[in-house]
C-alpha positions in Angstrom: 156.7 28.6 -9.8 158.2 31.7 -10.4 161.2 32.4 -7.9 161.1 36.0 -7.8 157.2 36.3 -7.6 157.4 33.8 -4.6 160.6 35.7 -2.9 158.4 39.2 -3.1 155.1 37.1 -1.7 158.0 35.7 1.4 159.3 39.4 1.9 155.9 40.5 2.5 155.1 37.4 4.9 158.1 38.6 7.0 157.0 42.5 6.5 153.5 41.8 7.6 154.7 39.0 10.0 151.3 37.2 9.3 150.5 35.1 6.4 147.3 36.6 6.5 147.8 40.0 6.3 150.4 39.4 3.8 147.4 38.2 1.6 145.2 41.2 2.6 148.6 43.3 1.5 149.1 41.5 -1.8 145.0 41.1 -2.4 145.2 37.3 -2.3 144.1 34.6 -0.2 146.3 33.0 2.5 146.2 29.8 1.0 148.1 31.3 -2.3 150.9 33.2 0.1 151.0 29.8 1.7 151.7 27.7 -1.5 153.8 30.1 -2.6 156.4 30.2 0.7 156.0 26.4 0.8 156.8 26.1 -3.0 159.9 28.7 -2.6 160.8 26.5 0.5 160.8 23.1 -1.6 163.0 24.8 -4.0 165.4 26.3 -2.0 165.2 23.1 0.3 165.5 24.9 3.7 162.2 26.1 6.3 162.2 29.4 6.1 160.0 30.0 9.1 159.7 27.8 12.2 156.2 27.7 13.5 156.1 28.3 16.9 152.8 28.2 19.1 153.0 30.4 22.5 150.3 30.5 24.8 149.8 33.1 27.4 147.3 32.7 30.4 
């Protein structure tokens, strides 16, 4: 993995505050920004997002 190709792919996540359309940004799938934050995580050995789901009724 390339740490400054998956740093620019994590700035984008946060920029775009979607995985998703941090894909559509970068023209790449989800699954490779996805791979890429979890990879960068691994390395650095910290979460650097905390899931959180919200529901509203």
């Amino acid at each position: 993995m390339d740490k400054i190709s998956a740093m620019k792919v994590y700035v984008k996540v946060v920029e775009a505050t979607t995985f998703t359309r941090a894909a559509e940004v970068l023209r790449t799938s989800a699954v490779y920004v996805t791979r890429m934050v979890q990879a960068l995580e691994a390395d650095l050995g910290v979460k650097l997002f905390i899931q959180s789901f919200i529901c509203y009724t």
